[in-house]
C-alpha positions in Angstrom: -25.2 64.6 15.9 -26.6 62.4 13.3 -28.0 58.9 13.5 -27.4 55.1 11.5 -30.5 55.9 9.9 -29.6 59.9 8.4 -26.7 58.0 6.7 -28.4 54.9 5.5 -30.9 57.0 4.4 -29.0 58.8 2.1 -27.5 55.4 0.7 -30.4 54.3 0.2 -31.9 57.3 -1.9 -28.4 56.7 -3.9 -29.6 52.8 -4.2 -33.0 51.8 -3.1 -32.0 48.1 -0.9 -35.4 46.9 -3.0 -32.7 46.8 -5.8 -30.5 44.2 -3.8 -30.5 40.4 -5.9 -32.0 37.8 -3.8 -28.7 36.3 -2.9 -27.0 39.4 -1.3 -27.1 41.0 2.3 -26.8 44.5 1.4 -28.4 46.9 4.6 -27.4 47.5 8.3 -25.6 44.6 9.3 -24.6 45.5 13.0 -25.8 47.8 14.8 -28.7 50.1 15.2 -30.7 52.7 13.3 -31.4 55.4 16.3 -27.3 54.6 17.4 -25.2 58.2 17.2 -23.1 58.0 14.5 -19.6 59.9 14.8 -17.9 59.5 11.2 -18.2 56.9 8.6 -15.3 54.3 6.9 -15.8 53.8 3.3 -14.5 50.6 1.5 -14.9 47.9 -0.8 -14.1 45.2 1.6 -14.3 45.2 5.5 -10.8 43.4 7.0 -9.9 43.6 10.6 -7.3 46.4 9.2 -10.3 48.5 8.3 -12.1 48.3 11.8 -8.7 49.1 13.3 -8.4 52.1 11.1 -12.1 53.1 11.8 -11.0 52.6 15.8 -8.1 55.0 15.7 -10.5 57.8 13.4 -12.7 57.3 16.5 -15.7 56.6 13.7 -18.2 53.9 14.6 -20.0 53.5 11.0 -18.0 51.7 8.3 -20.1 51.4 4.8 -18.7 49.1 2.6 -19.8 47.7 -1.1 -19.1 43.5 -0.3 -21.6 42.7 2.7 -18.9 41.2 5.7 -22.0 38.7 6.0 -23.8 37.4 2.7 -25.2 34.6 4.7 -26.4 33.1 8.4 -23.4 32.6 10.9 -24.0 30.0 13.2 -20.8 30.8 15.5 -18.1 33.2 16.3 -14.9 31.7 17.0 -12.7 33.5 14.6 -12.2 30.9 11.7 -13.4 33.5 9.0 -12.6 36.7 7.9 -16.3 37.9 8.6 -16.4 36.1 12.0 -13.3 38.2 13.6 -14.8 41.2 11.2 -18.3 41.2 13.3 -16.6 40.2 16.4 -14.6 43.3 16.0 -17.0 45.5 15.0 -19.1 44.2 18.2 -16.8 44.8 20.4 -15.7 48.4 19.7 -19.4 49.3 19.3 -19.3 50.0 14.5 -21.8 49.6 12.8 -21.8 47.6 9.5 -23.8 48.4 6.9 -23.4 47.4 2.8 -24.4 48.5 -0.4 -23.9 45.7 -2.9 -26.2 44.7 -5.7 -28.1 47.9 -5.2 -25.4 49.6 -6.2 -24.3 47.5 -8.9 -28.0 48.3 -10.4 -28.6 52.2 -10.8 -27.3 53.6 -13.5 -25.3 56.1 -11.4 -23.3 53.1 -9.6 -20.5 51.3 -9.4 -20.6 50.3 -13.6 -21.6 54.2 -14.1 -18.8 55.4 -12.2 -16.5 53.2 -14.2 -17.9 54.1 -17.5 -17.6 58.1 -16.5 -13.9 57.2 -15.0 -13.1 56.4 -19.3 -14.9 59.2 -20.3 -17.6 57.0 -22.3 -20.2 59.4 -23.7 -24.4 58.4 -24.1 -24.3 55.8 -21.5 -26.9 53.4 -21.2 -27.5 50.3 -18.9 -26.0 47.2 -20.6 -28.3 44.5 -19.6 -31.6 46.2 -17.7 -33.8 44.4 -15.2 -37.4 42.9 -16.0 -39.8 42.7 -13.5 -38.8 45.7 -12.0 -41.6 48.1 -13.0 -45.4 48.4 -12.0 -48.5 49.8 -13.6 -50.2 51.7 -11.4 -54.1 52.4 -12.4 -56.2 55.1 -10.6 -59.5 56.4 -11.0 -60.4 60.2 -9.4 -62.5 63.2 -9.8 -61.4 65.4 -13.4 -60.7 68.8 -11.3 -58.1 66.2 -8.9 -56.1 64.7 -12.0 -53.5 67.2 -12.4 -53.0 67.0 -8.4 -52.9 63.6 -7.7 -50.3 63.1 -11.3 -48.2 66.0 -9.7 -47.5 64.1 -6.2 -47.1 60.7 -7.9 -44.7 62.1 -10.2 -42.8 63.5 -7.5 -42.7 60.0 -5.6 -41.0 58.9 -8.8 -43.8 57.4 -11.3 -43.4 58.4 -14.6 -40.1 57.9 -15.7 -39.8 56.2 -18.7 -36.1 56.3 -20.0 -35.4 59.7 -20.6 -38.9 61.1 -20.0 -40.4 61.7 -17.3 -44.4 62.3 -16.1 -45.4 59.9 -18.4 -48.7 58.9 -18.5 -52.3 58.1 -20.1 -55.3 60.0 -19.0 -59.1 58.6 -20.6 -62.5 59.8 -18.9 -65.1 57.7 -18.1 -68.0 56.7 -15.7 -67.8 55.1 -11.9 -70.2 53.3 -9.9 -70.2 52.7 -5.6 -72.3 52.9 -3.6 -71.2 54.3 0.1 -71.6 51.8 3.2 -73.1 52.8 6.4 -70.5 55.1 8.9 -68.5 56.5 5.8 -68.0 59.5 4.6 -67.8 59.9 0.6 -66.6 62.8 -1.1 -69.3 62.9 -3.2 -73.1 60.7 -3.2 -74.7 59.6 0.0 -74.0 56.9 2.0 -76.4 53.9 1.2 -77.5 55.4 -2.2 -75.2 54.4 -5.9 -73.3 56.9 -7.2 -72.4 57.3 -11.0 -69.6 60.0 -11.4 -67.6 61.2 -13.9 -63.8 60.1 -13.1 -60.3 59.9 -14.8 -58.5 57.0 -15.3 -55.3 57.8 -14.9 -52.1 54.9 -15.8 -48.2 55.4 -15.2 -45.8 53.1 -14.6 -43.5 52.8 -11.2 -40.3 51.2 -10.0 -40.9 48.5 -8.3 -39.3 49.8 -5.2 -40.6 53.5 -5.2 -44.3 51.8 -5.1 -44.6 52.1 -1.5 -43.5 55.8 -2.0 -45.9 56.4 -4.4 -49.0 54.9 -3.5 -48.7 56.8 -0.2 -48.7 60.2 -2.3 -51.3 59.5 -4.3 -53.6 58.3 -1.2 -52.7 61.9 0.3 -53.2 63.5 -2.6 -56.8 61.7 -3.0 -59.8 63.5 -2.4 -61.7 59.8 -1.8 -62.3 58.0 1.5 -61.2 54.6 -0.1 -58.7 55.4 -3.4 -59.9 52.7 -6.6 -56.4 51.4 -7.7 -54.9 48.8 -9.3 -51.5 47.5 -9.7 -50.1 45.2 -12.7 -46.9 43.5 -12.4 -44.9 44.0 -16.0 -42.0 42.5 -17.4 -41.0 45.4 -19.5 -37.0 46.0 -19.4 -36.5 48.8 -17.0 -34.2 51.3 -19.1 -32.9 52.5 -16.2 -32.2 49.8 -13.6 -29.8 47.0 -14.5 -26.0 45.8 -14.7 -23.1 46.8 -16.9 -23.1 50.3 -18.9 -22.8 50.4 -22.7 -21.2 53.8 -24.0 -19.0 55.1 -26.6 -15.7 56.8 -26.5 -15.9 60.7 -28.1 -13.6 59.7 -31.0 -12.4 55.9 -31.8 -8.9 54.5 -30.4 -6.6 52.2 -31.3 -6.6 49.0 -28.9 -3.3 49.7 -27.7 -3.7 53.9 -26.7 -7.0 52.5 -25.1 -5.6 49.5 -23.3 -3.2 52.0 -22.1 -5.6 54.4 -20.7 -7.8 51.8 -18.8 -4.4 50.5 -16.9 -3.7 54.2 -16.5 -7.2 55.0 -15.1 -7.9 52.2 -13.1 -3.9 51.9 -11.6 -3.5 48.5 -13.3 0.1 46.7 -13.6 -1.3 44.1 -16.4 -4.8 43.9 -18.6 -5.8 40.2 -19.2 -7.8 40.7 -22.8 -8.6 38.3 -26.0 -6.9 38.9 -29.0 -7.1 41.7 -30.6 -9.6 42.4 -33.1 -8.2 44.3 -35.6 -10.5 47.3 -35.4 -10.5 50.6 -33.7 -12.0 51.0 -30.3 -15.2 53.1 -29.9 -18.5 51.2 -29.0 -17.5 49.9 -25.1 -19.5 47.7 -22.6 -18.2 48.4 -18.8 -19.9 45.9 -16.1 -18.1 46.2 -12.7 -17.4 42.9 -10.3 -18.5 39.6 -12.0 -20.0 40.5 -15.6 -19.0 37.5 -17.7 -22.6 36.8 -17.7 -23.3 39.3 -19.8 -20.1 39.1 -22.5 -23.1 37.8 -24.9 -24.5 40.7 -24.0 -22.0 43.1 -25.4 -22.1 41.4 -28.5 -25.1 41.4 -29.1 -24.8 45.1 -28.6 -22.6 45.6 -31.1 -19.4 46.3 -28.7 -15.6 46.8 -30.0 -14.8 45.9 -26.5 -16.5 44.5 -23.1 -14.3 45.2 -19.8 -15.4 43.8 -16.9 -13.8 40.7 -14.3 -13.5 37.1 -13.2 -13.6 35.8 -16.7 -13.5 32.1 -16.8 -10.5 30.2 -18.8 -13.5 28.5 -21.3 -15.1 31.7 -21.7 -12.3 33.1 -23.6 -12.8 30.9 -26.2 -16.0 31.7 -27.2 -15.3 35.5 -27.8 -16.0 36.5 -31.2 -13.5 37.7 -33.2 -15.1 41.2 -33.3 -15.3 41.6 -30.0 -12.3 42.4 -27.6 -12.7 41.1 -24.1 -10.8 42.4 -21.1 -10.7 41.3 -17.8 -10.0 44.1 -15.1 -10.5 42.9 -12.1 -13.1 43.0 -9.4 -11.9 45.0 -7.2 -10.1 47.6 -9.8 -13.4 47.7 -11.6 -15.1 48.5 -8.5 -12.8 50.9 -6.4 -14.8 53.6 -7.1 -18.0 52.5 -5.5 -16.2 54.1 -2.7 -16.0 57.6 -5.0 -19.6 57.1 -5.6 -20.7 56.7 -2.0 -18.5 59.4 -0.7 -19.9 62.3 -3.1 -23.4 61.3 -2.1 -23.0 61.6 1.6 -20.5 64.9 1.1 -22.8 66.2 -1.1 -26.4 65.5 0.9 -24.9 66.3 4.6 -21.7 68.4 4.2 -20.5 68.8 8.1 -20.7 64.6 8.6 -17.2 63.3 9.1 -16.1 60.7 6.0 -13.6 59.1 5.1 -12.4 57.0 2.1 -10.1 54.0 3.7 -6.0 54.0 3.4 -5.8 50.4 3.4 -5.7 48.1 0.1 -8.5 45.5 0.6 -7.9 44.0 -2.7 -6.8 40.3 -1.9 -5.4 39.8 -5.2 -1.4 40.8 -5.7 0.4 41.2 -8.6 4.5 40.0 -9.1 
């Protein structure tokens, strides 16, 4: 039988919870990592109907994208949605666990899913994160280079857009000398050592750093391993909110309009005026993205589609862009998609489930 942590661990090769915003509560919620898991709930939002469903499936996981809990709860008496939620969950022994802003941020998310859901073509992240990469610096003997470069690489240094191993090797000369009770790979202890070494530099995520530095050390031929690590704040092209795409062959606003309420099951699109132009450059950022309408221009959209617009923002929107608000929920539903593939896909006999019941608060008359 799996575990809490076989599952989360999967979700969180999907999207690293070092990706998380400093405000959110994505991660196990309630209950425990070692705890026997027997299927898994997936929704967007967790309501005491979705613990009674998970109840009668006889599954005591429910993974949802919006954390029940985003921050401390001082009591339990029932007066909130997320107090009954985690008094419910308690009591028939579920486990909570979200995958929010993490989600929200690899380019394989809950913005990806939408953009590949309208069939946008050379998607790339709208608005990518700073200060999410590292430079990593090491310094080791010329016949371990290729070695120690082959297991960081595989911990996921490297990547730079759309290549990968990326790196810059330069030879030079250095100095130690060994202290008393060790045991150098090369010199002898209480003597200085000049060797010939590589310098090797690559850049890593942020949250694989951990990951990497442990292969590298294993990889190592040296007692103590010479690194250094640099914060940068280079854009990560690959790590960020909202997706920028194209559509294969340009539209007319009103066949594309059509399509997205098609696609995404919507009775009514709330949009700008129309610009007068075809459709064919398009910015998707599920949940809130009217941060980032600037964004979109400045990328040279036809349209930005994303939720929770604010009445004054509409009247900043340039004429030559068309701005539509979807929803939250609609622009998010298939987080759910997402999630489900990954766990299918990764371990095929665990019991899953998408939810039946419609957590989207909002109606529609």
């Amino acid at each position: 039988m799996f575990s809490i942590k076989n599952i989360t661990g999967v979700l969180n090769q999907l999207a690293p919870p070092g990706l998380q915003e400093g405000y959110d509560n994505s991660g196990l919620i309630t209950g425990y990592p070692d705890q026997p898991v027997t299927g898994a709930l997936i929704c967007i939002d967790v309501t005491e109907e979705v613990v009674s469903e998970a109840v009668n499936l006889g599954y005591n996981l429910i993974i949802s994208h919006h954390p029940p809990v985003f921050s401390g709860m001082k009591r339990f008496t029932g007066a909130s949605l997320s107090e009954r939620v985690v008094v419910q969950a308690i009591k028939h022994d579920i486990a909570l666990f979200a995958i929010h802003t993490n989600l929200d941020s690899v380019s394989g998310g809950v913005s990806g899913l939408l953009a590949g859901k309208l069939g946008l073509i050379n998607p790339a992240i709208l608005v990518p994160r700073t200060e999410q990469l590292r430079k990593l610096v090491c310094f080791m003997p010329p016949d371990y280079a290729g070695r120690v470069a082959d297991a960081i690489f595989k911990a996921g240094a490297g990547q730079i857009g759309k290549y990968d191993e990326c790196s810059f090797q330069g030879q030079g000369t250095g100095t130690f000398r060994a202290g008393p009770g060790t045991n150098p790979f090369v010199g002898i202890p209480g003597e200085p050592s000049r060797e010939t070494e590589i310098r090797l530099e690559t850049i890593v995520p942020e949250h694989l750093t951990g990951s990497v530095i442990q292969a590298m050390k294993e990889a190592h031929p040296y007692e103590e391993v010479a690194y250094d690590l640099y914060p940068l704040i280079n854009e990560n092209p690959i790590i960020g909110f909202g997706i920028l795409g194209e559509l294969p062959s340009p539209e007319s606003i009103p066949d594309f309009l059509t399509k997205v309420k098609s696609v995404l099951g919507l009775p009514m699109i709330r949009h700008s005026k129309f610009t007068g132009s075809r459709i064919h450059r398009v910015a998707v950022c599920g949940g809130s993205g009217s941060s980032f309408i600037s964004r979109a221009v400045l990328a040279g959209c036809d349209c930005y589609l994303t939720a929770d617009i604010k009445y004054h923002q509409w009247f900043d929107v340039p004429e030559t862009l068309m701005l539509a608000d979807i929803g939250h929920y609609e622009s998010e539903q298939f987080a759910m998609i997402g999630i489900y593939d990954s766990l299918i896909e990764k371990l095929p006999k665990f019991a899953v489930r998408l939810t039946e019941v419609n957590t989207n608060p909002i109606n529609y008359f």
